[in-house]
TIKOLFI-32692 format. One line per 5 residues: for each residue x, y, z of C-alpha. Coordinates in Angstrom, 3 decimals, always signed. Example, Ala and Ser with C-alpha at 12.3 -4.5 7.8 and 13.67 -1.06 7.14 Angstrom:
REM TIKOLFI-32692
+12.300/-4.500/+7.800 | +13.670/-1.060/+7.140
REM end
This chain:
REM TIKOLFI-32692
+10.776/-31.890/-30.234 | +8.535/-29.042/-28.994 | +10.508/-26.604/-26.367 | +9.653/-26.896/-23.031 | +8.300/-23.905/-21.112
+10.768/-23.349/-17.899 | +10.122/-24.697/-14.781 | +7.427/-23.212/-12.123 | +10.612/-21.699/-10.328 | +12.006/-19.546/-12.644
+7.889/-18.052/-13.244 | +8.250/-17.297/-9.077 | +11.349/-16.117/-9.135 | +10.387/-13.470/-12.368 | +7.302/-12.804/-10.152
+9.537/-11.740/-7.167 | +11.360/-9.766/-9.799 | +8.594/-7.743/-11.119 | +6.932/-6.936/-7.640 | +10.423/-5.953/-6.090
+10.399/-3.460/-8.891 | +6.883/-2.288/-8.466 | +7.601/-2.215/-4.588 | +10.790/+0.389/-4.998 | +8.897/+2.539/-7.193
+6.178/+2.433/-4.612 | +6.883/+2.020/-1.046 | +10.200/+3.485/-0.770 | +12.139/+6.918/+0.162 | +14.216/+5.858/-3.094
+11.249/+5.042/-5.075 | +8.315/+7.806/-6.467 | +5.244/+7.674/-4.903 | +7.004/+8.210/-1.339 | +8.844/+11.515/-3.324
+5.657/+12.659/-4.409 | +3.782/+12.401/-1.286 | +6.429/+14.336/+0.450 | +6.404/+16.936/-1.789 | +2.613/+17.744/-1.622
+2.875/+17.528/+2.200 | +5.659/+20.008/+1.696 | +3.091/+22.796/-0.125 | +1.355/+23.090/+3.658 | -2.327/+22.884/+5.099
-4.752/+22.090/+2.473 | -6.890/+24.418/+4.201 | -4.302/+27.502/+4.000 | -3.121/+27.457/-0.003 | -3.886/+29.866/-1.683
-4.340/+27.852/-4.852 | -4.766/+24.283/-3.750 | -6.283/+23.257/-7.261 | -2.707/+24.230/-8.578 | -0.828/+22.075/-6.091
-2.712/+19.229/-6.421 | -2.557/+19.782/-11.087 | +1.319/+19.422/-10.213 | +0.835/+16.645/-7.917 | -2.134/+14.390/-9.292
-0.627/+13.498/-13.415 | +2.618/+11.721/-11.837 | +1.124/+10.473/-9.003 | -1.734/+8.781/-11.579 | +0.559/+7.862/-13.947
+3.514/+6.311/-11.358 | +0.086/+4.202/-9.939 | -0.749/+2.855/-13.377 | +2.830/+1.664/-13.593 | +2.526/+0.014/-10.077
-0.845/-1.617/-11.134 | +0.552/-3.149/-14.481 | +4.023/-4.582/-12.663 | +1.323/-5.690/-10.027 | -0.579/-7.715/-12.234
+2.186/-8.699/-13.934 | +3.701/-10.640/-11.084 | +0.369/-12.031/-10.418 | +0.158/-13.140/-13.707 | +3.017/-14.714/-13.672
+2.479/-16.586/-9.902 | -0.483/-17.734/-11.371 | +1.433/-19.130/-14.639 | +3.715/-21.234/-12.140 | +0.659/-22.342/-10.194
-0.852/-23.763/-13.437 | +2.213/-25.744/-14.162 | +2.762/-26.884/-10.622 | -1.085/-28.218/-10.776 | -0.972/-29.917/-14.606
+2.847/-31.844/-13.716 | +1.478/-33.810/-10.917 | -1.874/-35.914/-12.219 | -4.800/-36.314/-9.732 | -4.918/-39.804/-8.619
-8.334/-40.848/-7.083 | -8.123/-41.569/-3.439 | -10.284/-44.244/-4.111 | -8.052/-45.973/-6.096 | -5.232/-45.130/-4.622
-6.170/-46.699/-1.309 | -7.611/-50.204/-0.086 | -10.932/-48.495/+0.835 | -13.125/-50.122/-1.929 | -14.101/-53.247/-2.424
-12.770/-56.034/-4.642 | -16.018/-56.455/-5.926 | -16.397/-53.000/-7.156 | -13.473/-52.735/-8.862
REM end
């Protein structure tokens, strides 16, 4: 007997999972990318440093690197949505309206 794959719930609810994690890394004071953005608003006026090229080589390889991370949990949950939408769609057959209702005729049938 071949395993069956889990139900379309469980795909949503690892979905929810994965993009609650890519959310707290991203849009929270807990999280990074709120962090980082802080901390290069704490270096001043971009048009007073001294050396803004070295602020931003401190700032821009976690902040690139953090957003990569986001992107691939991102996609991830998508993925995954999409994997419960698929078996949502092939568990319940099509049935032709036509059929399905008295519209036709005897005849054609």
């Amino acid at each position: 007997m071949p395993a069956r794959s889990p139900g379309p719930r469980r795909w949503i609810l690892a979905a929810l999972a994965v993009y609650a994690v890519a959310f707290l890394l991203g849009g929270t004071h807990s999280g990074v990318a709120v962090p980082l953005t802080n901390a290069l608003a704490d270096a001043g006026d971009p048009a007073r440093l001294a050396e803004p090229a070295a602020v931003r080589g401190r700032f821009e390889d976690a902040w690139v690197a953090w957003n990569a991370v986001r992107t691939v949990l991102g996609t991830g949950a998508l993925t995954l949505l999409l994997r419960a939408f698929f078996l949502t769609a092939r568990r319940r057959p099509q049935e032709s309206a036509y059929l399905a209702s008295a519209a036709g005729s005897s005849a054609s049938r």
